[in-house]
DSSP file (Angstrom, degrees, kcal/mol; ACC not computed):
  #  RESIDUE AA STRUCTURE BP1 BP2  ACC     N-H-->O    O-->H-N    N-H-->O    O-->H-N    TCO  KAPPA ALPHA  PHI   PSI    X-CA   Y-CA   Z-CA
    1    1 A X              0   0    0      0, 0.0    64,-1.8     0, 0.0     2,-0.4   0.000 360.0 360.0 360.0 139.7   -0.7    9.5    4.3
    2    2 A X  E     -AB  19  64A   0     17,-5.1    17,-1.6    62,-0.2     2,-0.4  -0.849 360.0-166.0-111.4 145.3   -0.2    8.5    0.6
    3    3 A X  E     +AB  18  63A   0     60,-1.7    60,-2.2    -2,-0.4     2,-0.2  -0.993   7.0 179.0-136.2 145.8   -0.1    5.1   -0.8
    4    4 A X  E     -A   17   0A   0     13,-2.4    13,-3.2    -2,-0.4     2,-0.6  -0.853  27.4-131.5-138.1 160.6    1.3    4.2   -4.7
    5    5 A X  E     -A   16   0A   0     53,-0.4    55,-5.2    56,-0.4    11,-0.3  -0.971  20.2-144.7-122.2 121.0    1.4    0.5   -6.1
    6    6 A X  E     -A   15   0A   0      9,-2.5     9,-0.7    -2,-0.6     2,-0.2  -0.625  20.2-115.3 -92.0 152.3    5.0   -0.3   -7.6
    7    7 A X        -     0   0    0     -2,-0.2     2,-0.2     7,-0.1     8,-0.1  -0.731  25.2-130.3 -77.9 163.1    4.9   -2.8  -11.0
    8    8 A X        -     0   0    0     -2,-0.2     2,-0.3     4,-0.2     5,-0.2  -0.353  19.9-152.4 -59.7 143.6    6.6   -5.9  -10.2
    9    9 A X    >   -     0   0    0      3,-0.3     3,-2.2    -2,-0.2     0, 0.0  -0.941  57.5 -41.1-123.6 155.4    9.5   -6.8  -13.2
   10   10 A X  T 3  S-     0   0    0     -2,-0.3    -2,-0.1     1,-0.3     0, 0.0  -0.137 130.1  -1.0  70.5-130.5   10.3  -10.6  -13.8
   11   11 A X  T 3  S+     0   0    0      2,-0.1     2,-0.6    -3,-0.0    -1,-0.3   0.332 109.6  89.1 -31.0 -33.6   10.5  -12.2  -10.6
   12   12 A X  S <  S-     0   0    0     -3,-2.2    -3,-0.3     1,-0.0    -4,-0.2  -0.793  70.4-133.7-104.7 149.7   10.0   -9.8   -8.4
   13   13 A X        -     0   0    0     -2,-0.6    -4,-0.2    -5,-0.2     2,-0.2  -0.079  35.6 -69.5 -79.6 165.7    6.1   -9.1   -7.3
   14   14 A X        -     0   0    0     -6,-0.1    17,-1.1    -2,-0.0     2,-0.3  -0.434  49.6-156.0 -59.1 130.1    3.9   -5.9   -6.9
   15   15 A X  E     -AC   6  30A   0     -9,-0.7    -9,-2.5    15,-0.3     2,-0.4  -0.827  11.2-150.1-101.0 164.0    4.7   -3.6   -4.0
   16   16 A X  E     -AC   5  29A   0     13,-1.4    13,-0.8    -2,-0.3     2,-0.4  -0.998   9.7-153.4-122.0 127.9    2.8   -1.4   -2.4
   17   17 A X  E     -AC   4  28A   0    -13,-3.2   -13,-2.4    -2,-0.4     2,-0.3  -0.892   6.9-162.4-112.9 117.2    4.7    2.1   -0.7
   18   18 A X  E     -AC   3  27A   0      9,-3.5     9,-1.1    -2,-0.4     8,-1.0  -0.853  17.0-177.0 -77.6 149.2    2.8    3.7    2.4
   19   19 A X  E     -AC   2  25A   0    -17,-1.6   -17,-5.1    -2,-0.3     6,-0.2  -0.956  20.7-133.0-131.5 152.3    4.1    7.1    2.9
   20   20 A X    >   -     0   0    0      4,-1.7     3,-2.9    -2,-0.3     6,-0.0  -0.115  49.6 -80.5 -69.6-169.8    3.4   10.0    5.6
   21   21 A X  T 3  S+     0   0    0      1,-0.3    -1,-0.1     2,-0.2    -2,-0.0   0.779 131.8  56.2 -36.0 -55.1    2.7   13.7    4.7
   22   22 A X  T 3  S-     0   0    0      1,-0.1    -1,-0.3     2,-0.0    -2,-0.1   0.259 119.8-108.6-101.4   4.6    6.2   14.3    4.2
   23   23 A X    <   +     0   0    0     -3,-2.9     2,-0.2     1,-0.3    -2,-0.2   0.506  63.8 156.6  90.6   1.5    6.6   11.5    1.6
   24   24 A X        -     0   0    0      1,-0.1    -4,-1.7     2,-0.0    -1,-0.3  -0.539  52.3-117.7 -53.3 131.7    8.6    9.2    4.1
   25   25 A X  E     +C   19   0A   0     -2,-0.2    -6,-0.3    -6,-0.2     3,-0.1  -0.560  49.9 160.9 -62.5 115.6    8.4    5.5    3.1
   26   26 A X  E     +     0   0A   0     -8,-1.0     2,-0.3     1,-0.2    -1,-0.2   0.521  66.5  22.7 -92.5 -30.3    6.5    4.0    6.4
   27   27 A X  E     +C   18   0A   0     -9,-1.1    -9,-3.5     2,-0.0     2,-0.4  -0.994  62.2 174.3-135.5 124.7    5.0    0.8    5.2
   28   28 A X  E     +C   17   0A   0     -2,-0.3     2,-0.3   -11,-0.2   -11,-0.2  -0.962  25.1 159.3-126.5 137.6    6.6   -1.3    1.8
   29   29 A X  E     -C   16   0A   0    -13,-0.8   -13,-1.4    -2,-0.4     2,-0.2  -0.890  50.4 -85.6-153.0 168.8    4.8   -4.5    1.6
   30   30 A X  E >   -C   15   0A   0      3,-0.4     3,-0.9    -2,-0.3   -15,-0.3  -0.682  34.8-126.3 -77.6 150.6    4.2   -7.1   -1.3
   31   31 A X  G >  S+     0   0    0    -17,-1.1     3,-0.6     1,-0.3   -16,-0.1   0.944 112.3  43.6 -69.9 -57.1    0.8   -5.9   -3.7
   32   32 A X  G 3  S+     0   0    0    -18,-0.2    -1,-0.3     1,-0.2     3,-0.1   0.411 116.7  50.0 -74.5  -0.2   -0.8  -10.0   -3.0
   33   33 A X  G <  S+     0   0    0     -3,-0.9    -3,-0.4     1,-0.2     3,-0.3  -0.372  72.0 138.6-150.2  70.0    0.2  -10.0    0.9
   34   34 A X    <   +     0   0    0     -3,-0.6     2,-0.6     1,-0.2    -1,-0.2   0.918  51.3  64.3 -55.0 -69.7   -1.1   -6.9    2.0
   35   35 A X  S    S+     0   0    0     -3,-0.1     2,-0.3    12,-0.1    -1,-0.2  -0.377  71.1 134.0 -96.3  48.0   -2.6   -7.4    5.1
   36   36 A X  S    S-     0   0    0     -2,-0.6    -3,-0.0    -3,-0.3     0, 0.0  -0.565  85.7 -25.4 -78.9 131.1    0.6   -8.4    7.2
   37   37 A X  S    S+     0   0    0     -2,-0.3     4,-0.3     1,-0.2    -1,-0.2   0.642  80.8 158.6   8.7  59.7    1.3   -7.1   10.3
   38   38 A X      > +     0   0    0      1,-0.2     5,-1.3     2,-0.2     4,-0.3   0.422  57.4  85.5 -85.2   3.9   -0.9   -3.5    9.5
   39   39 A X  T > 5S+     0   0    0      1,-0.2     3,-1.6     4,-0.2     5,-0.3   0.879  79.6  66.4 -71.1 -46.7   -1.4   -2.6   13.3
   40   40 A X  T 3 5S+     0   0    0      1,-0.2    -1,-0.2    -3,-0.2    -2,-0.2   0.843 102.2  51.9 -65.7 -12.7    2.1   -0.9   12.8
   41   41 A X  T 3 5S-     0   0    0     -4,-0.3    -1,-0.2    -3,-0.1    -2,-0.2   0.779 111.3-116.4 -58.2 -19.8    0.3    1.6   10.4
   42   42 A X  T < 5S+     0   0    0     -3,-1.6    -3,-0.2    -4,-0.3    -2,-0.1   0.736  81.9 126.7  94.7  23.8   -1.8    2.3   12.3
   43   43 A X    > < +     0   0    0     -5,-1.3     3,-2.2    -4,-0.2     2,-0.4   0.235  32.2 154.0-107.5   5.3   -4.5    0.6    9.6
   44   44 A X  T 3   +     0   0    0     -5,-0.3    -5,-0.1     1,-0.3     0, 0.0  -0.405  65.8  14.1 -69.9 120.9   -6.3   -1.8   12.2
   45   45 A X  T 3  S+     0   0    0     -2,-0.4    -1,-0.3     0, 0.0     3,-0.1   0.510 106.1  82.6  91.3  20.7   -9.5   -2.6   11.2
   46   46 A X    X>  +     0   0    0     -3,-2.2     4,-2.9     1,-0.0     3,-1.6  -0.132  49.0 132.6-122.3  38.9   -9.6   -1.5    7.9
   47   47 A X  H 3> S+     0   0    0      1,-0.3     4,-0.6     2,-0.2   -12,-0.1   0.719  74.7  37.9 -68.1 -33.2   -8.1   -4.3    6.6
   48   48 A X  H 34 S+     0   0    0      2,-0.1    -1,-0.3     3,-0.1     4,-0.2   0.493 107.6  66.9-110.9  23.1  -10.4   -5.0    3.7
   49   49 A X  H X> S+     0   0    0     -3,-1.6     3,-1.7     3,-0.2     4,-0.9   0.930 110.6  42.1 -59.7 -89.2  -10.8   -1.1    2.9
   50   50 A X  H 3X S+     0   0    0     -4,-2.9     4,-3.1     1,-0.3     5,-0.4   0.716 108.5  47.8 -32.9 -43.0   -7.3   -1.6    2.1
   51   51 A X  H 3X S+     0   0    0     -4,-0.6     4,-0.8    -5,-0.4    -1,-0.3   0.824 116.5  56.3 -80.3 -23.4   -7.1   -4.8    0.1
   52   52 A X  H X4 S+     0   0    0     -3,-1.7     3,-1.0    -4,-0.2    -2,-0.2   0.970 110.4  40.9 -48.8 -93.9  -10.4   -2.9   -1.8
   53   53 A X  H >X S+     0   0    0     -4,-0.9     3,-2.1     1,-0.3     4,-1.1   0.767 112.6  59.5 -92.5 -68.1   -8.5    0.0   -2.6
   54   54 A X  H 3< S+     0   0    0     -4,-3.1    -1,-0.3     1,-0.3    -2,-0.2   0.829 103.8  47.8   5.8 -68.2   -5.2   -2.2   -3.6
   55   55 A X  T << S+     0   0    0     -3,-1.0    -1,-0.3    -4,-0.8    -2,-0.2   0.513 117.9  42.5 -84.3  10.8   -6.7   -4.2   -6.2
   56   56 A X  T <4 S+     0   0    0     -3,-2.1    -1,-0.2    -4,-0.2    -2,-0.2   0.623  87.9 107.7-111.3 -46.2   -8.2   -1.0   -7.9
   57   57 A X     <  -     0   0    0     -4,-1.1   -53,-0.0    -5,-0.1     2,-0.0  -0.124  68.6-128.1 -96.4 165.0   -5.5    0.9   -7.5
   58   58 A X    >   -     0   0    0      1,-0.1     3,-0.8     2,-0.0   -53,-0.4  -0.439  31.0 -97.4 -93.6 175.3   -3.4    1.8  -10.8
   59   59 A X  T 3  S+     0   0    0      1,-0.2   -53,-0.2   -55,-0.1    -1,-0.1  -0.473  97.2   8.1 -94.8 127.0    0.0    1.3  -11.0
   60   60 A X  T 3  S+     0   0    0    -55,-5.2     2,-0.5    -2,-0.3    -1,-0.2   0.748  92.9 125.4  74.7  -1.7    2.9    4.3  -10.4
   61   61 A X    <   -     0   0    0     -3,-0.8     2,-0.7   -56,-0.2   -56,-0.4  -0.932  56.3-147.1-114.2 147.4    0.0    6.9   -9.2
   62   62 A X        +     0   0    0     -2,-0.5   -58,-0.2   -58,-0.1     2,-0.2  -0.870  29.4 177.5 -94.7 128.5    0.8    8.2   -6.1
   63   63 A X  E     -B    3   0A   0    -60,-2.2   -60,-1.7    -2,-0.7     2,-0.7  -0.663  33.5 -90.3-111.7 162.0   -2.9    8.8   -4.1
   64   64 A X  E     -B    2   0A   0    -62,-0.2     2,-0.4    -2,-0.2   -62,-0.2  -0.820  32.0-134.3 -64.7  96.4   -4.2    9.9   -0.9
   65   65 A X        +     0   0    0    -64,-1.8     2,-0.5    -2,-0.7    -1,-0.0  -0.436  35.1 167.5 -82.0 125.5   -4.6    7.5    1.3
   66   66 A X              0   0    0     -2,-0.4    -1,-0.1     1,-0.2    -2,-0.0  -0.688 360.0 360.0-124.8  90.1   -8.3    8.1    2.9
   67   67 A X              0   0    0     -2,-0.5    -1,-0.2   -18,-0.0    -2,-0.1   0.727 360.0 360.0 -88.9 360.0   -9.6    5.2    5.0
């Protein structure tokens, strides 16, 4: 899985885009409300792994996500 942090313009807030291997969009969430229904990742119980790696991560690079 890959995860990229989108900028926010104006009004609209930070996203954050999960995607699998194949670069499908699985999880779009806002950057500040992260940890929202994440069982449907499959991401339970790495919930402040994630919100770690979030606030670090730069904006527009796309990474591996390895929790």
């Amino acid at each position: 899985m890959y995860i990229i942090k989108v900028k926010g313009k104006a009004k609209i807030p930070d996203y954050i885009q999960i995607r699998d291997e194949n670069f499908v969009l699985v999880a779009y969430f806002r950057a500040d409300r992260p940890l929202k229904n994440i069982e449907k990742f499959g991401l339970e119980g790495k919930e402040e792994e994630l919100a770690t790696l979030i606030q670090g991560l730069p904006f527009g690079k796309l990474q591996k996500l390895d929790l």
